[in-house]
C-alpha positions in Angstrom: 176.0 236.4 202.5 175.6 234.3 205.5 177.7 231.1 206.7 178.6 228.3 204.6 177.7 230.9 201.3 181.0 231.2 198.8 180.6 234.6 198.9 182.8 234.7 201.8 185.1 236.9 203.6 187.5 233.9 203.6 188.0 234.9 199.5 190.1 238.4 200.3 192.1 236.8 203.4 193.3 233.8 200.7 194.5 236.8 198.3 196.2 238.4 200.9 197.6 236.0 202.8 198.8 234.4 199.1 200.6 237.8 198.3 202.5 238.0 201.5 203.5 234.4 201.7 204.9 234.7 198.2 206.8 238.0 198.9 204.4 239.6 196.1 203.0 242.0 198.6 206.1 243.6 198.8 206.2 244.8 195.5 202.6 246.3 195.3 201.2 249.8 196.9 198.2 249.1 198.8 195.7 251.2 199.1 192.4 251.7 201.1 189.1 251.8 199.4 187.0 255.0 199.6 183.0 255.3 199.3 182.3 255.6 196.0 179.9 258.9 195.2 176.2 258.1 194.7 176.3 260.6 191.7 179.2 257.9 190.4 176.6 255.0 190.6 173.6 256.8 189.2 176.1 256.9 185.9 175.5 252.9 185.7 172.0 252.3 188.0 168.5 254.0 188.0 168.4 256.0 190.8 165.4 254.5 192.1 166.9 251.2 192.0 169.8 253.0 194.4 167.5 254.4 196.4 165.3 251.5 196.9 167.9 249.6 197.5 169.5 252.3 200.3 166.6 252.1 201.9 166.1 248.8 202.1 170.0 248.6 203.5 169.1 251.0 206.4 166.9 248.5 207.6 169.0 245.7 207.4 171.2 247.4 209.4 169.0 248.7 211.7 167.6 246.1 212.3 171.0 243.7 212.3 168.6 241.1 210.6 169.9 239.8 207.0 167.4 239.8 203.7 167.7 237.6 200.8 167.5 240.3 197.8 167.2 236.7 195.8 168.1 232.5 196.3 171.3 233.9 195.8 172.1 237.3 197.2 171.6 237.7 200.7 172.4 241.4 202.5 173.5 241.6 206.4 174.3 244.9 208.3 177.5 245.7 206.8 176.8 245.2 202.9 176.1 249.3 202.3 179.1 250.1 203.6 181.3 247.3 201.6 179.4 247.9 198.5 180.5 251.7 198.4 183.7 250.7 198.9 183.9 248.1 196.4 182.5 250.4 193.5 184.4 253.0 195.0 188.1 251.2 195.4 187.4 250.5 191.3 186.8 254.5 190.9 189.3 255.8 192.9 191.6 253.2 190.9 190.4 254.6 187.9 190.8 258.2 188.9 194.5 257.3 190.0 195.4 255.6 187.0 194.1 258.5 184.8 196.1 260.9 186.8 199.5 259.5 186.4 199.8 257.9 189.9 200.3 254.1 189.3 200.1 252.4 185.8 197.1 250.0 187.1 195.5 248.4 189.5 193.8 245.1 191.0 190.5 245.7 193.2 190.4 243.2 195.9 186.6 243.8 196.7 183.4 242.1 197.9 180.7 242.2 196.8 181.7 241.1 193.0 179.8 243.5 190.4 178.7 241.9 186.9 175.5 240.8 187.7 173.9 243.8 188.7 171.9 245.1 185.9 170.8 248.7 186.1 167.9 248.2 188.2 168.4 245.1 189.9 170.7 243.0 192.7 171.1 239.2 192.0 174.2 236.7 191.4 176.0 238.0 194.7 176.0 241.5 193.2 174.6 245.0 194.3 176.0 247.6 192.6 178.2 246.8 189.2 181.8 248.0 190.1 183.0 247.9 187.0 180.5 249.4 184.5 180.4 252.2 187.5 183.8 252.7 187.0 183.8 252.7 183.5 181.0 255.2 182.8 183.1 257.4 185.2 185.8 257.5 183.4 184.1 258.1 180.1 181.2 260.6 181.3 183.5 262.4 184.3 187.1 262.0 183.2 186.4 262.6 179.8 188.0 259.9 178.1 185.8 258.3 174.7 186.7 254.5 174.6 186.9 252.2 177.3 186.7 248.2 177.1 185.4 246.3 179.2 187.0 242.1 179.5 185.4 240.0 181.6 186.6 236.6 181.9 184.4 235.4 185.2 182.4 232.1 184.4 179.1 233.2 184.9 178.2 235.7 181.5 178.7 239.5 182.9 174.8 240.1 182.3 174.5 242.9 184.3 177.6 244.9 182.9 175.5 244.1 179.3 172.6 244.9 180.2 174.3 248.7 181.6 176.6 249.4 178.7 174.7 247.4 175.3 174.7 250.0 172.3 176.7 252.7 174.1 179.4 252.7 171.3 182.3 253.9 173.6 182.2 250.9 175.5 183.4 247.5 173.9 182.7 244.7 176.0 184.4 241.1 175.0 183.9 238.2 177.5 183.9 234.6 177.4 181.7 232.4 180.1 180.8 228.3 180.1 176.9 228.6 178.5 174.3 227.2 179.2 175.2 228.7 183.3 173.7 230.8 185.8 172.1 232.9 184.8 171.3 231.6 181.8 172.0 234.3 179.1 174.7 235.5 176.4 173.8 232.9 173.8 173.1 236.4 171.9 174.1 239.8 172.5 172.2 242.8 173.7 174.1 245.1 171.6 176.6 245.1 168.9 179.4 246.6 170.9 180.2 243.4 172.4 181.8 239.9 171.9 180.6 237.1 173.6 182.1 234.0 173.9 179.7 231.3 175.1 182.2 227.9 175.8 180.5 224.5 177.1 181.5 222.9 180.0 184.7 221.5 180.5 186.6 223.9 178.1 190.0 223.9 178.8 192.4 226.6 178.6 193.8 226.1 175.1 190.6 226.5 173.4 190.3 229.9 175.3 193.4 231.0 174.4 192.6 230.2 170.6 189.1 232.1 170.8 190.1 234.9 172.8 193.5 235.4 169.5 190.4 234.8 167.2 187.9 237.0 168.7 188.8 239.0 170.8 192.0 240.6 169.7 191.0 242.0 166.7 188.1 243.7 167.8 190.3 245.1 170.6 192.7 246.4 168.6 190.6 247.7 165.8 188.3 249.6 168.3 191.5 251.2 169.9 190.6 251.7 173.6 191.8 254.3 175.7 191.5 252.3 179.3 190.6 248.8 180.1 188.5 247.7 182.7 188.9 244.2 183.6 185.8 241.9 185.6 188.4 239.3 186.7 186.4 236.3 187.9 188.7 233.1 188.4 185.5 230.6 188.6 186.9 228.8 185.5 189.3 227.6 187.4 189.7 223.5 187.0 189.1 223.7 190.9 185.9 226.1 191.4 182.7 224.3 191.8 180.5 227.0 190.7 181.3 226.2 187.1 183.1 223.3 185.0 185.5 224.6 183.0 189.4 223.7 183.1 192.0 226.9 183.3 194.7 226.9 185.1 197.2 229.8 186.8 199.1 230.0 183.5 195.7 230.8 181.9 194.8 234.1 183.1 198.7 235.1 183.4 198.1 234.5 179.2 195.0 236.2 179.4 196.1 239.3 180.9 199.1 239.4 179.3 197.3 239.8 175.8 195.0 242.5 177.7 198.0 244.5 178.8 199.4 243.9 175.3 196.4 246.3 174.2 196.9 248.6 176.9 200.2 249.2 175.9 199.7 249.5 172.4 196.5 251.7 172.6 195.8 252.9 176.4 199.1 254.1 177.8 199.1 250.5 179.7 195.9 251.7 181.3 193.6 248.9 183.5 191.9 249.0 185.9 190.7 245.0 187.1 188.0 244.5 189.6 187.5 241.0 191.5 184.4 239.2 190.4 183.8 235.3 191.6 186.7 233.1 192.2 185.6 230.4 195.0 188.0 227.8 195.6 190.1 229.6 197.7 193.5 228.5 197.2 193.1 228.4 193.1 191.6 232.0 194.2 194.5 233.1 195.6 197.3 231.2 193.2 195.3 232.8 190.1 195.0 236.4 191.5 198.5 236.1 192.4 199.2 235.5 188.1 197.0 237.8 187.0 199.0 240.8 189.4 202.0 239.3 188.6 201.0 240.6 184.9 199.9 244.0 185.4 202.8 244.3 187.5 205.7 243.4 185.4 206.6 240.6 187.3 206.3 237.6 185.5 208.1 234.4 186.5 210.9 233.5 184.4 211.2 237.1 183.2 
């Protein structure tokens, strides 16, 4: 994205370098992400929009010169490349969770995903990992109901604006409104819950929507995999929004996700980094929400 932009490289090295100081590394099989197949993203993007957009890439490269796609989203020479293997680490993670091999996983990834509508880049987004993962697993795998959380704190407009009215995909988010970009106040379809929260919510009154909300609509609707867009800009410590959780926030969060995978999914999920900018609140929060998904909860 350029220097100075949060959109940084600096994000992934805070996760890592979090999981091995903490020794949490040690319990977690890393994997390498694979190019996800074009035919994969056509399931969630007009292929136009892919093939404008490859084009467009190609020259950037080519030309080692970066473009602003918007104020926002800038592409240098190596963004193709990491944004196959973003949508393509949340696919192959879906495909090995499907087939047995590990219970879940967390997608470490740049570029983040939600705000990529079907036919256009913006927010820091290009293609959306997670809606591209989920229409893989429902149109390839063969599987007929996925949810979708998303608990970033920008609204997951692009993931809406991919999956509204498809009735195999329930999507149930929360986001501090009014906030880039500026939309949610009313849903696209009715196969979603949308939680718009002023600024400076604090955790607590999450927690209470998300049990109100949230839950029942989860469990009623009875999904067979969750995909998870786990932004950590709420975070008390981000700048890029106002709100006030904390570390023991999302570990709640995902432990009532996981409490509907278990019940309903075979403890399926499949969670995919979305914004999170404040690097060491990054890296303590990612840290949680893993901890989660792997079992390991403190104090347990």
């Amino acid at each position: 994205m350029g220097p100075g932009h949060p959109e940084c490289p600096q994000r992934l090295d805070a996760i890592t370098d979090h999981l091995i100081g903490t020794g949490l590394d040690v319990a977690l099989e890393m994997r390498d992400a694979p190019e996800v197949k074009l035919s994969d993203v056509d399931l969630a993007h007009e292929s136009r929009y892919v093939d404008e957009l490859r084009e467009l890439l190609a020259q950037v490269t080519l030309t080692g010169k970066p473009r602003a796609i918007d104020p926002d989203t800038t592409a240098g020479p190596g963004t193709w490349k990491a944004m196959l293997r973003a949508a393509g680490a949340a696919v192959a993670a879906t495909d090995a969770v499907i087939d047995g091999e590990v219970e879940n996983a967390f997608c470490a990834v740049r570029p983040p995903g939600h705000h990529a509508t079907r036919n256009a880049a913006m927010g820091f987004c290009f293609f959306n990992n997670v809606a591209v993962a989920a229409r893989h697993a429902l149109d390839v795998r063969g599987l007929k109901r996925v949810a979708i959380v998303d608990f970033d704190v920008h609204h997951g407009n692009g993931t809406e604006d991919i999956i509204a009215n498809d009735d195999r995909v329930l999507m149930v988010s929360f986001f501090q409104h009014p906030l880039y970009p500026y939309s949610g106040g009313v849903p696209m379809g009715t196969n979603m819950v949308n939680l718009p929260v002023p600024a400076y919510t604090r955790g607590a009154e999450v927690r209470e929507m998300i049990e109100a909300m949230w839950m029942p609509r989860l469990e009623a609707f009875k999904p067979e995999m969750i995909f998870i867009s786990a932004g950590f800009d709420a975070h008390r410590e981000d700048d890029l929004g106002q709100m006030g959780l904390v570390e023991s926030d999302y570990e709640w969060i995902t432990q009532r996700v996981k409490w509907v995978a278990d019940r309903h999914a075979k403890g399926r999920i499949v969670s995919s980094l979305e914004g999170g900018y404040a690097l060491g609140a990054l890296a303590r929060s990612v840290a949680a929400h893993v901890r989660v998904l792997a079992g390991l909860e403190l104090g347990r």
